[in-house]
ZADO-1210 file (C-alpha; in nm, 4 decimals, padded with zeros to 6 digits):
<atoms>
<atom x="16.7565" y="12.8549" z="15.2848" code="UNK" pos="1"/>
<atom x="16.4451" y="13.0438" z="15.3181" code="UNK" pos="2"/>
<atom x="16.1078" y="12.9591" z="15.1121" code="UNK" pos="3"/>
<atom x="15.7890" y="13.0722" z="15.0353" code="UNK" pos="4"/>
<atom x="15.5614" y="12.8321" z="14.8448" code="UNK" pos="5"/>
<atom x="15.2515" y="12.9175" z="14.7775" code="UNK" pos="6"/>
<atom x="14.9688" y="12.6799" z="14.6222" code="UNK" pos="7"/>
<atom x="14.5981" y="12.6553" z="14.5852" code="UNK" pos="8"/>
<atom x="14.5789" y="12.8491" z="14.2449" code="UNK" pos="9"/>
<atom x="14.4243" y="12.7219" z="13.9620" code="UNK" pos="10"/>
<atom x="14.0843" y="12.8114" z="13.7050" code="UNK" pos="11"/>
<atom x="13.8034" y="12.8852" z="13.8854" code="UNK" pos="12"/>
<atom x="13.4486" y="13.0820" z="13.7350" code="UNK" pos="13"/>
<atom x="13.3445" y="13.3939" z="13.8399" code="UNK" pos="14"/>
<atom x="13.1634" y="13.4205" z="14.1696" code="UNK" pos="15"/>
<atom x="13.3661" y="13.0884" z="14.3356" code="UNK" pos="16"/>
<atom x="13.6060" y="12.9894" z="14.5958" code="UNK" pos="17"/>
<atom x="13.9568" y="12.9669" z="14.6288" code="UNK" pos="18"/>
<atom x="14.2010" y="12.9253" z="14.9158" code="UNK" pos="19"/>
<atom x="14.5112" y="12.9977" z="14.8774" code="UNK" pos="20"/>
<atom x="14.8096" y="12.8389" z="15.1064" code="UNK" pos="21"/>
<atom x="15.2077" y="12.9701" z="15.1342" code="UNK" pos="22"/>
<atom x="15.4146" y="12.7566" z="15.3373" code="UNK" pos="23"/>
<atom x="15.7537" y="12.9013" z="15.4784" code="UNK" pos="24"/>
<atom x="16.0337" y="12.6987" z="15.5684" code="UNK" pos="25"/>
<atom x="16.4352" y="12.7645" z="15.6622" code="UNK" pos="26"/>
<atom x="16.3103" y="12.9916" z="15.9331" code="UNK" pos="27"/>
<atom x="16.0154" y="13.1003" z="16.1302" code="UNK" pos="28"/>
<atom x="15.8077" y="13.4010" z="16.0032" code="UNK" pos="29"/>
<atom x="15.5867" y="13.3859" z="16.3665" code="UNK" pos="30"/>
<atom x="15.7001" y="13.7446" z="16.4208" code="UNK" pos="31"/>
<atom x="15.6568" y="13.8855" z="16.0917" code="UNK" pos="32"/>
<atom x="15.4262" y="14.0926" z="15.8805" code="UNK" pos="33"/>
<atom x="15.3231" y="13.8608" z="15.6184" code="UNK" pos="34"/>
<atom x="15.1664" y="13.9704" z="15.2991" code="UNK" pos="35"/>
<atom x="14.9462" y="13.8778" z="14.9647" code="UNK" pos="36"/>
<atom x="15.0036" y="14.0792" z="14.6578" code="UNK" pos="37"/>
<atom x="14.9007" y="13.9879" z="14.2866" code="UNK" pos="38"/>
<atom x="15.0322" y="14.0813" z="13.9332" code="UNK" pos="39"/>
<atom x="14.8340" y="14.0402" z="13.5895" code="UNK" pos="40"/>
<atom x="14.9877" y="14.0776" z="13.2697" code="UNK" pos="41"/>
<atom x="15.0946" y="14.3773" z="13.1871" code="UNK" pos="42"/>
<atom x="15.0518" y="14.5289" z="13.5078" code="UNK" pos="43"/>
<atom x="15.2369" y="14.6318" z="13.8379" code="UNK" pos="44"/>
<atom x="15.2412" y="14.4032" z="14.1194" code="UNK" pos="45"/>
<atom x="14.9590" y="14.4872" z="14.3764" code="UNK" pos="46"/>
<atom x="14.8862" y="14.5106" z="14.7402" code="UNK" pos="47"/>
<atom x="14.6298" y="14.2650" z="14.7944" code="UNK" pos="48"/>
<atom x="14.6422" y="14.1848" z="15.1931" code="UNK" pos="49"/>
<atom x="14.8482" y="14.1993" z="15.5017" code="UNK" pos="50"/>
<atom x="14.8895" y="14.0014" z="15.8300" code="UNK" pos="51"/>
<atom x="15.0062" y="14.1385" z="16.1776" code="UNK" pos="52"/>
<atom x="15.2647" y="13.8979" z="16.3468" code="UNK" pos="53"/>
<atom x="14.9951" y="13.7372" z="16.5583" code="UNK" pos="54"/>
<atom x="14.6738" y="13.7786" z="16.3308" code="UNK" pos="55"/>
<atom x="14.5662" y="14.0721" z="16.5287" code="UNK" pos="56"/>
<atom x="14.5379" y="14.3230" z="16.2411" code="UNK" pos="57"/>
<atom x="14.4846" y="14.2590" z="15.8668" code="UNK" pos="58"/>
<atom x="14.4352" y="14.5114" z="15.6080" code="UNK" pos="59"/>
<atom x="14.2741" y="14.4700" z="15.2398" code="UNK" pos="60"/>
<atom x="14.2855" y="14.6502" z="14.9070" code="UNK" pos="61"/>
<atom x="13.9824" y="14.8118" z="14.8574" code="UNK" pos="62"/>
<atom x="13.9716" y="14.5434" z="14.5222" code="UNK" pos="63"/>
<atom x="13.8860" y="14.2808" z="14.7592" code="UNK" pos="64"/>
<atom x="13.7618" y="14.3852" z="15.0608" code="UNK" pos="65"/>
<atom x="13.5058" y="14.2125" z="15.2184" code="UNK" pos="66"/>
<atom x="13.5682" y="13.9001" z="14.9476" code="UNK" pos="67"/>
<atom x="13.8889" y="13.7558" z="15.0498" code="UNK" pos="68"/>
<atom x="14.0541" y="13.6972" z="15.4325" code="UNK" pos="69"/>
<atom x="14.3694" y="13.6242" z="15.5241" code="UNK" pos="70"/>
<atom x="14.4911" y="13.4311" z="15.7896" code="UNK" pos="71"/>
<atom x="14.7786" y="13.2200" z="15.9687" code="UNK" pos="72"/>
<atom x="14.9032" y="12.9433" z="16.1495" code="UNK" pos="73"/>
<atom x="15.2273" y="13.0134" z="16.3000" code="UNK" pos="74"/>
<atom x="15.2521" y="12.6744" z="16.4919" code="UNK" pos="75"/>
<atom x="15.2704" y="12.5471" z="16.1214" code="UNK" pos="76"/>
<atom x="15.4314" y="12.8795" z="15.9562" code="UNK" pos="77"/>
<atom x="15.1625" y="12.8776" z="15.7119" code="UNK" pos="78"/>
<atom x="14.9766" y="13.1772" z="15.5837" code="UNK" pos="79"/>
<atom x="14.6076" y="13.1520" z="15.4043" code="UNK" pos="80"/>
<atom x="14.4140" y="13.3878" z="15.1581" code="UNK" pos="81"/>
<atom x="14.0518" y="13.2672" z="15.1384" code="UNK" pos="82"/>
<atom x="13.9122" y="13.4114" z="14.8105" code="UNK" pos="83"/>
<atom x="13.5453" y="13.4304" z="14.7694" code="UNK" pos="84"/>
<atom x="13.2767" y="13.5672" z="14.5161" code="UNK" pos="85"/>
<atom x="13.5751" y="13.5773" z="14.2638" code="UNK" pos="86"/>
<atom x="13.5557" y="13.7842" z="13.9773" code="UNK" pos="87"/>
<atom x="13.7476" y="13.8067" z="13.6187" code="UNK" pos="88"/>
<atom x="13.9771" y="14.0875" z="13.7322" code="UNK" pos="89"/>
<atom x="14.1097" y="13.8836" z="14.0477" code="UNK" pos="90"/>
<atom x="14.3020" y="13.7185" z="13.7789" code="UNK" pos="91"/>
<atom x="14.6884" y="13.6979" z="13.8269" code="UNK" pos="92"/>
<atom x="14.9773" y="13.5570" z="13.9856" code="UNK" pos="93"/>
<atom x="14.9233" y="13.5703" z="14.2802" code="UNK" pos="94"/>
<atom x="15.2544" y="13.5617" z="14.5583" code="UNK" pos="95"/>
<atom x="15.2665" y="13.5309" z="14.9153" code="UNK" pos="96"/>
<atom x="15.5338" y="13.7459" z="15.1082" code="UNK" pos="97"/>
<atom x="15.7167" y="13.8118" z="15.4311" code="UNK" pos="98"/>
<atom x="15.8998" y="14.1513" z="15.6098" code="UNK" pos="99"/>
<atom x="16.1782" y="14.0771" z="15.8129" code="UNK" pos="100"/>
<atom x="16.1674" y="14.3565" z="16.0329" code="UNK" pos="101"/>
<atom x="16.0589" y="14.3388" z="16.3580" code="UNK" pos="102"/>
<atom x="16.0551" y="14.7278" z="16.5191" code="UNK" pos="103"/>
<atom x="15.7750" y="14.7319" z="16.7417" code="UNK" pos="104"/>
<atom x="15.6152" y="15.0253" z="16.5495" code="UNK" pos="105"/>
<atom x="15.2654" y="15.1123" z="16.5089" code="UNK" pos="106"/>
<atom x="15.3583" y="15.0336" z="16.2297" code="UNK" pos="107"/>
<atom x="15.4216" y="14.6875" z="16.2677" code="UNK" pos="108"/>
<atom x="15.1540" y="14.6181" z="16.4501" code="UNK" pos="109"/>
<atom x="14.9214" y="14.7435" z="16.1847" code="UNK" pos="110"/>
<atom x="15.0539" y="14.5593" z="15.9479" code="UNK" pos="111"/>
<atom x="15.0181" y="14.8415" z="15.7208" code="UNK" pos="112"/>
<atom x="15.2692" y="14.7571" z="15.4941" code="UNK" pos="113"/>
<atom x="15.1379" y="14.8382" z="15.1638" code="UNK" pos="114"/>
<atom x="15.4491" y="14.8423" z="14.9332" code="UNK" pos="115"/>
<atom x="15.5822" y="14.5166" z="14.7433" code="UNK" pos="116"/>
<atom x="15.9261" y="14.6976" z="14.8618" code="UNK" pos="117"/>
<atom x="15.8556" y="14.6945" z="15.1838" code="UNK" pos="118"/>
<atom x="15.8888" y="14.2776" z="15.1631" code="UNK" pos="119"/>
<atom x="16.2071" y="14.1124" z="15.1809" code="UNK" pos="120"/>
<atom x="16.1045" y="13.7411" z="15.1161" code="UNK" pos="121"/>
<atom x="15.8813" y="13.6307" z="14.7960" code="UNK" pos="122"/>
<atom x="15.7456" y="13.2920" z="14.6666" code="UNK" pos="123"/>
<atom x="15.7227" y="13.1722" z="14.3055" code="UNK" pos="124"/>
<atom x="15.3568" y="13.2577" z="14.3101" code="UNK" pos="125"/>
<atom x="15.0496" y="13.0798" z="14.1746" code="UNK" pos="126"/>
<atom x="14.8364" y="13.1469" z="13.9298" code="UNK" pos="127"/>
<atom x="14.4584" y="13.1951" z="13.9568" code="UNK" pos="128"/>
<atom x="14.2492" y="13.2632" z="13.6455" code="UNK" pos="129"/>
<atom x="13.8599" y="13.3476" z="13.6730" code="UNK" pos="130"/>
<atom x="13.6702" y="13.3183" z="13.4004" code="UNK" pos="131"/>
<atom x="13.3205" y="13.4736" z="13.3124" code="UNK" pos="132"/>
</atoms>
């Protein structure tokens, strides 16, 4: 059986540090795109960050750019979203995903996988609230 299980979330104030872990287990995601998106209350889920197979490209939305970094560790199929200078509107569930596909696109080596559709394999999530 295939998990994601994220953890790291919790209350934080504005302008501090989080890191965020999702550990996969049942199979090995060490060829996958892996992904970060978010959802508030009220509001879609969101793009947040993306991983290339090997680490090689990531890609950001604009929201957090240049504040948060993600990462991996595919000797220990883990994935990592370092969260820094936080700010009230990070807040949200946040949920750690994987695409299956492996196609050898441009594509897929960009990781530029943007839609929550796109992913085939979600955790639980975990929440992280900033406060002001």
């Amino acid at each position: 059986q295939v998990q994601l299980v994220e953890s790291g979330g919790q209350l934080v104030q504005a302008g501090g540090s989080l890191r965020l872990s999702c550990a996969a287990s049942g199979r090995t995601f060490s060829s996958n795109t892996m992904g970060w998106f978010r959802q508030a209350p009220g509001k879609e889920r969101e793009f947040v960050a993306a991983i290339s197979w090997n680490g090689g490209s990531t890609n950001y939305a604009d929201s957090v750019k240049g504040r948060f970094t993600i990462s991996r560790d595919n000797a220990k199929n883990m994935v990592y979203l370092q969260m820094n200078s936080l700010k009230p509107e990070d807040t949200a569930e946040y949920y750690c995903a994987a695409d299956q596909r492996v196609d050898y696109t441009a594509t897929y080596y960009r990781a530029t996988y943007y839609r929550a559709n796109e992913y085939d394999y979600w955790g639980q999530g975990t929440q992280v609230t900033v406060s002001s």
